[in-house]
C-alpha positions as CSV (number, residue, x, y, z in Angstrom):
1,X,0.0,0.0,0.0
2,X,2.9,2.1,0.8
3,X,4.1,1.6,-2.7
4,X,0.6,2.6,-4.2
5,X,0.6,5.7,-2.1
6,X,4.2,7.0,-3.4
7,X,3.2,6.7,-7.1
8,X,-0.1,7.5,-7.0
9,X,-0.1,11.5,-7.3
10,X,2.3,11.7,-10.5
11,X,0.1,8.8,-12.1
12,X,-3.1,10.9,-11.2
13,X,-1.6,14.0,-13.1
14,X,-0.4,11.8,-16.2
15,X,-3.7,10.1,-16.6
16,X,-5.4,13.0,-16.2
17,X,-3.7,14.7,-18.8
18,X,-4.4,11.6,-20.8
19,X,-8.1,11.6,-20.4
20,X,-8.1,15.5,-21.0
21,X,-6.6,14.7,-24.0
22,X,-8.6,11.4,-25.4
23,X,-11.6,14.0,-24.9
24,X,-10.2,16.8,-27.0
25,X,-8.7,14.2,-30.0
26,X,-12.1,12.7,-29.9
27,X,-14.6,15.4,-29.8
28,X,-12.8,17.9,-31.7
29,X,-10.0,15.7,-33.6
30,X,-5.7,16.4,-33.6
31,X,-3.2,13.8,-32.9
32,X,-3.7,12.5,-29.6
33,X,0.1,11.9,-28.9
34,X,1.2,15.1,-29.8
35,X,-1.5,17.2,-27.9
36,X,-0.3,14.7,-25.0
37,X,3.1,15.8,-25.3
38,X,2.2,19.5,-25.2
39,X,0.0,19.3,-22.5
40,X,1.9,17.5,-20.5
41,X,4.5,20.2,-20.7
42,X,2.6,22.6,-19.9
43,X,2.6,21.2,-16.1
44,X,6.8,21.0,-16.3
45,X,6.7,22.9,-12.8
46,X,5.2,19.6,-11.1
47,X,8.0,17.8,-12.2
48,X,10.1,18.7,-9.0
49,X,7.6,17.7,-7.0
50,X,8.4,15.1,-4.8
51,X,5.3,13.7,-4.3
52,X,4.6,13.8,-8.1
53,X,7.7,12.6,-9.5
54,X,7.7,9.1,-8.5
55,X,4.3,8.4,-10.3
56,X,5.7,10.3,-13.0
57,X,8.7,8.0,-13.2
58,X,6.6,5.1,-13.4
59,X,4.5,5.9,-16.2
60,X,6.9,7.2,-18.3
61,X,9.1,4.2,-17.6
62,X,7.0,1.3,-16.7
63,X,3.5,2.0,-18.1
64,X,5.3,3.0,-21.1
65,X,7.1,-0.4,-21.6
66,X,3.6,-2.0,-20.7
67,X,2.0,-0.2,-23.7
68,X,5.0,-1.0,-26.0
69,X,4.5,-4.6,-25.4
70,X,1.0,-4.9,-26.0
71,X,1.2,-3.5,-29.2
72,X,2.6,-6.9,-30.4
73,X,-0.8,-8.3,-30.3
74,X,-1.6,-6.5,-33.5
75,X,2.2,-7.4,-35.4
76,X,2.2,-10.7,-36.9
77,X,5.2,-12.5,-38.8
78,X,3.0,-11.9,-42.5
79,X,3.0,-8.4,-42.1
80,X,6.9,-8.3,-40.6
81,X,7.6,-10.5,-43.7
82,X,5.9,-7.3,-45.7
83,X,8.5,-5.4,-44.7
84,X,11.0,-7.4,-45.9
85,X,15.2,-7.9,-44.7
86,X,15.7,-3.9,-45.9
87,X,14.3,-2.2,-42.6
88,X,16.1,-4.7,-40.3
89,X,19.7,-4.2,-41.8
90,X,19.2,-0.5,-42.4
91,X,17.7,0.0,-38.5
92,X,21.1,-2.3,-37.3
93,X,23.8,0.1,-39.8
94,X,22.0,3.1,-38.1
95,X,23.1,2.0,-34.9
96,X,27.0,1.0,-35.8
97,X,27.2,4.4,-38.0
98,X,25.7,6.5,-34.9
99,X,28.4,5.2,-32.7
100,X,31.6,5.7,-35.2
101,X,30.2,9.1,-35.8
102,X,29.6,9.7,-32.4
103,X,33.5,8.6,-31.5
104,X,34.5,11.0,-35.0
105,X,32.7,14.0,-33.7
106,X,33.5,13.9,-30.1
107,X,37.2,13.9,-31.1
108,X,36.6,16.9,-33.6
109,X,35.0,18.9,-30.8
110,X,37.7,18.1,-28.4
111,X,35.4,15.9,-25.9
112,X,36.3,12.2,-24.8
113,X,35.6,9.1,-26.2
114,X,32.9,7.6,-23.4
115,X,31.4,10.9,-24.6
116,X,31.1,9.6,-28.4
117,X,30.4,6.4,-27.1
118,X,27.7,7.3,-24.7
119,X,25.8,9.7,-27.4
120,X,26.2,8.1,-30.2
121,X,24.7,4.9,-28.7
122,X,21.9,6.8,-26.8
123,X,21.4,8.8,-30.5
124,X,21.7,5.2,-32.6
125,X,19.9,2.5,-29.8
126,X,16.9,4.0,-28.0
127,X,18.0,7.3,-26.2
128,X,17.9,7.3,-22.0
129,X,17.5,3.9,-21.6
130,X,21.0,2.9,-24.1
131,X,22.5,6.1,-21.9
132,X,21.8,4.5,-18.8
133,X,23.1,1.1,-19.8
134,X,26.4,2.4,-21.6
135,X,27.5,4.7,-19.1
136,X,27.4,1.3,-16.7
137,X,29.6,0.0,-18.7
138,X,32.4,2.9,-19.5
139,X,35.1,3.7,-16.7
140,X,33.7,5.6,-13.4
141,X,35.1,9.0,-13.2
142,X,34.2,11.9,-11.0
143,X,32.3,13.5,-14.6
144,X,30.8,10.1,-15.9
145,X,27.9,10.4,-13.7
146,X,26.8,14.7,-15.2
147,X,28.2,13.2,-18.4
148,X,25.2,10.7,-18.6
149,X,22.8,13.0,-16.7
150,X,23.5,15.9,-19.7
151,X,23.4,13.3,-22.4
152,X,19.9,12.0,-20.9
153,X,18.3,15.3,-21.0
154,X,20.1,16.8,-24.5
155,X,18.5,13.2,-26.0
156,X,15.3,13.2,-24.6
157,X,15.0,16.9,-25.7
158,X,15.9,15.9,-28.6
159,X,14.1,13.0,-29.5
160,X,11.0,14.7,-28.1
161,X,12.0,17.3,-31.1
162,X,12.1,15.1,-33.9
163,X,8.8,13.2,-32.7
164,X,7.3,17.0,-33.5
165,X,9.0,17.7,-36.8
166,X,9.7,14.1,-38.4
167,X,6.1,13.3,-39.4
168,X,6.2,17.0,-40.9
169,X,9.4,16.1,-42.9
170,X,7.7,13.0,-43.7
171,X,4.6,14.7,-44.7
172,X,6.4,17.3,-47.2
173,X,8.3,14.6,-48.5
174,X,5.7,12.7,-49.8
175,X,6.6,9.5,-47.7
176,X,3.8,6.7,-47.5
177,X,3.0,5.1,-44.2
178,X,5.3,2.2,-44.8
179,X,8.1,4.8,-46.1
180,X,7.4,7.0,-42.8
181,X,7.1,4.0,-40.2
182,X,10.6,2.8,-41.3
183,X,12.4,6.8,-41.5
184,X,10.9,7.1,-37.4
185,X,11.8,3.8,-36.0
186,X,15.1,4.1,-37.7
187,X,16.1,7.5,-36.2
188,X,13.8,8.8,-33.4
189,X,15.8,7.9,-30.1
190,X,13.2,7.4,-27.3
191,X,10.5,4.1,-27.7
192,X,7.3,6.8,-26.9
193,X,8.3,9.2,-29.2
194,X,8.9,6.8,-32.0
195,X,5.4,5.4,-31.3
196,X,4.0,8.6,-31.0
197,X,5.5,10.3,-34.4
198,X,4.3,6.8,-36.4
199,X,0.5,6.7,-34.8
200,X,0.4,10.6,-35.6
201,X,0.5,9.5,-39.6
202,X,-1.6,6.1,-39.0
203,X,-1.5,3.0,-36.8
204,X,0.3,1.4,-40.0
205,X,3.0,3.7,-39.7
206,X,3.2,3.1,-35.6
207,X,3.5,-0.9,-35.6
208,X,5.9,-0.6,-38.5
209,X,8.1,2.2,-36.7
210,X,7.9,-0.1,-33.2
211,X,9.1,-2.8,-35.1
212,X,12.0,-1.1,-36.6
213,X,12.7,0.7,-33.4
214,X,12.5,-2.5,-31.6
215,X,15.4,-3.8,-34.0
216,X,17.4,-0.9,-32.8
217,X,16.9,-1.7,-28.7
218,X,17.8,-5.5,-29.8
219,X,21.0,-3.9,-30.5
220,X,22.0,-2.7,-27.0
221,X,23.0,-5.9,-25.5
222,X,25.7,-6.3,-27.6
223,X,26.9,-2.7,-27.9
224,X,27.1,-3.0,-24.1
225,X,28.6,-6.1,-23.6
226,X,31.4,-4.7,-26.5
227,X,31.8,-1.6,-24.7
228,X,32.7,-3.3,-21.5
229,X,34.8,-5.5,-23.2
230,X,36.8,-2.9,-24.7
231,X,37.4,-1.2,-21.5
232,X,38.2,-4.5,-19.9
233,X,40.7,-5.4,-21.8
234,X,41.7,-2.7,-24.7
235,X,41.4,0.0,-21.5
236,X,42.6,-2.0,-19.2
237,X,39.7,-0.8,-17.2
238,X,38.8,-3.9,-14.5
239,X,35.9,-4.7,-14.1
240,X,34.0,-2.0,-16.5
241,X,32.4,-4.8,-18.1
242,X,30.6,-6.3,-14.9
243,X,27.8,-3.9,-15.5
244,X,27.8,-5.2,-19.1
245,X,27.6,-8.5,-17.9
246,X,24.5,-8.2,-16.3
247,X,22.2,-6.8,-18.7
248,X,19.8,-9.3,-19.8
249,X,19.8,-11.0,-23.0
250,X,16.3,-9.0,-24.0
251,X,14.7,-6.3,-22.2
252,X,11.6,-7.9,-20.1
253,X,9.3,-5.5,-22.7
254,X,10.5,-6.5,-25.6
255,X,10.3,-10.5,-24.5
256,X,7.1,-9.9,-23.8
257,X,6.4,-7.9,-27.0
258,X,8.0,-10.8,-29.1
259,X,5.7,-13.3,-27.1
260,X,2.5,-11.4,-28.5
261,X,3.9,-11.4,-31.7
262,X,4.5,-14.7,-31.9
263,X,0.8,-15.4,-30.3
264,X,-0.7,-13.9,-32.7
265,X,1.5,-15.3,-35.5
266,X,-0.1,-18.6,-34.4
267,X,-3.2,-18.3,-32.9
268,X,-6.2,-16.7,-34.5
269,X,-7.4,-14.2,-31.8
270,X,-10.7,-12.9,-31.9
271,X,-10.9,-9.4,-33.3
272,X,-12.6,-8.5,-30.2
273,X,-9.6,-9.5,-27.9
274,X,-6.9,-7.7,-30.7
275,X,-9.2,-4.6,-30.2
276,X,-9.3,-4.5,-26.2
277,X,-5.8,-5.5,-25.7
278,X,-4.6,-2.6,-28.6
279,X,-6.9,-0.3,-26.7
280,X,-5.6,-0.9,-23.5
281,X,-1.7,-0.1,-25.6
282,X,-3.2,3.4,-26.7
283,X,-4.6,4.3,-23.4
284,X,-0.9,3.5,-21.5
285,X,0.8,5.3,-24.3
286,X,-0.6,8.2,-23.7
287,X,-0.2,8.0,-19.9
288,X,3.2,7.9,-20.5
289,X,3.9,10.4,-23.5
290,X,1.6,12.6,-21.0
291,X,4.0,11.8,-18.3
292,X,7.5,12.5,-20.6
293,X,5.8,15.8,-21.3
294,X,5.7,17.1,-17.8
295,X,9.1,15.7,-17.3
296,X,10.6,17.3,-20.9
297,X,11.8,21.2,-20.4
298,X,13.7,23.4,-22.8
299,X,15.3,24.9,-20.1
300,X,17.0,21.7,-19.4
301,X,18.3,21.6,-23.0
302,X,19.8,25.7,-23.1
303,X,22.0,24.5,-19.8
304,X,24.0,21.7,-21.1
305,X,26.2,24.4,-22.7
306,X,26.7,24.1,-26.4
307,X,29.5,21.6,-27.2
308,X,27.2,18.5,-25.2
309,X,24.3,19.4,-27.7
310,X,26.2,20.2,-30.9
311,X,27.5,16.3,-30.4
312,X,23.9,15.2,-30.1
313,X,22.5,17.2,-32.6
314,X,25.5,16.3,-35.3
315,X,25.0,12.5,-34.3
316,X,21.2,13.1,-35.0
317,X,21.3,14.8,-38.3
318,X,23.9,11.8,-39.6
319,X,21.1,9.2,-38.8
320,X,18.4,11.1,-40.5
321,X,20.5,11.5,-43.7
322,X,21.3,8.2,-43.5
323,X,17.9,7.0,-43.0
324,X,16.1,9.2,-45.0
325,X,18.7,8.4,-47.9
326,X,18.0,5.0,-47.6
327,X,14.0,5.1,-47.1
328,X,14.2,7.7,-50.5
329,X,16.6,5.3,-52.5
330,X,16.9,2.0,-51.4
331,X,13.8,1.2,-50.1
């Protein structure tokens, strides 16, 4: 009960915000992820809060995962074989070219090499979370701990950005909802935004930019598990790769996203049960792009200082040429 009582504020403002927002997209129409987003910002100041910010944390981590995972239920392997090998290998050269670009422009600017390492794989993997897990892996020095707290905030910022502008991009570009799925799961950082961007052009366009996203955050275990190595034994770093080590083989999420896949794949579910169980996705989505909203401020961005976000935003631009290059040309 105690548990319930601690989280219970911060998930009261998120699914408020939610419900506020399912009444506006319904009654007078707009993308429900995006006016999420915006409105959720617009209560930043409760972000401090300590009674708020451990519901807060929840939805925007946990409920958010929850809703990712249920969307399986309406992937099956047919419409994965659609897709075809093209999105897979072009999602897994995204990732390897964000984290030699990162190590390229983090030399050019000056800055250290866990820096290009910890960007670029938060830029090319799936933002915080691929933050989080890299900077377990690198070296611990008296700056790795506001070196992974400024890369955190410059990439949700930023990914919170492009979940605003891509679908625009997409839009002036012509790109169908196959061509737009493939462009956001490939370079969006963050899981909710790439969800969010994708269900703002269709719900075609969000399953196909999870999936490809979903490639992306396959990537992280071994990106980790490299990273400690190298600092293990090219470093000389002991034990740097324990952390590494750890990591499970698949996020929980994405096991149990697989596992609906799969289900579905195989079993002929009632369109009733698809229905609910997608419903149930949209509603937790929106909790928790609701939630990143109130914890996403601009202010945050301007005091990283410039050379942090110049990295980020350098490492971003690469993947979207790359991507959209490839979406345009190849694909």
């Amino acid at each position: 009960m105690h548990a319930v009582r601690r989280v219970w504020p911060g998930l009261m403002v998120a699914g408020t915000v939610a419900l506020a927002v399912g009444f506006i997209s319904e009654h007078y129409g707009g993308p429900a992820f995006l006016l999420a987003l915006l409105l959720g910002m617009a209560f930043n100041f409760l972000a401090g809060d300590a009674r708020v910010r451990p519901g807060i944390d929840l939805a925007a981590r946990t409920v958010l995962r929850a809703g990712v995972m249920l969307l399986g239920i309406r992937i099956t392997f047919d419409r994965i074989a659609e897709l075809g090998p093209g999105p897979v290998l072009l999602a897994a050269c995204g990732v390897l070219l964000s984290l030699a670009g990162g190590l390229v422009f983090a030399r050019l600017a000056g800055r250290s090499r866990e820096e290009g390492l910890l960007s670029g794989g938060a830029v090319g993997i799936c933002g915080a979370s691929a933050a989080m897990a890299i900077a377990a892996a690198l070296p611990r020095t008296p700056q790795a701990e506001r070196l992974t707290l400024l890369t955190v905030i410059g990439v949700t910022a930023l990914s919170t950005i492009a979940m605003v502008l891509y679908p625009l991009l997409a839009s002036t570009l012509g790109l169908g909802e196959t061509q737009a799925g493939i462009l956001f799961g490939a370079t969006i950082h963050d899981v909710a935004q790439v969800l969010g961007a994708g269900l703002t052009v269709s719900p075609q366009a969000g399953d196909i930019a999870t999936f490809v996203k979903l490639v992306r955050v396959a990537c992280l275990l071994p990106v980790v598990v490299a990273i400690g190595w190298l600092y293990r034994h090219g470093a000389g770093e002991a034990g740097a790769g324990g952390a590494a080590a750890k990591q499970p083989l698949l996020p929980p999420f994405l096991v149990g996203f697989v596992a609906l896949v799969v289900l579905g794949s195989l079993v002929p579910l009632p369109p009733m049960v698809v229905d609910t169980v997608s419903g149930f996705s949209r509603a937790c989505l929106l909790v928790a792009i609701a939630a990143l909203g109130v914890k996403t401020s601009f202010g945050d961005l301007f005091s990283l200082g410039w050379k942090p976000l110049v990295l980020l935003v350098a490492e971003t631009l690469l993947l979207l040429a790359f991507a959209l290059g490839a979406v345009l040309f190849l694909l």
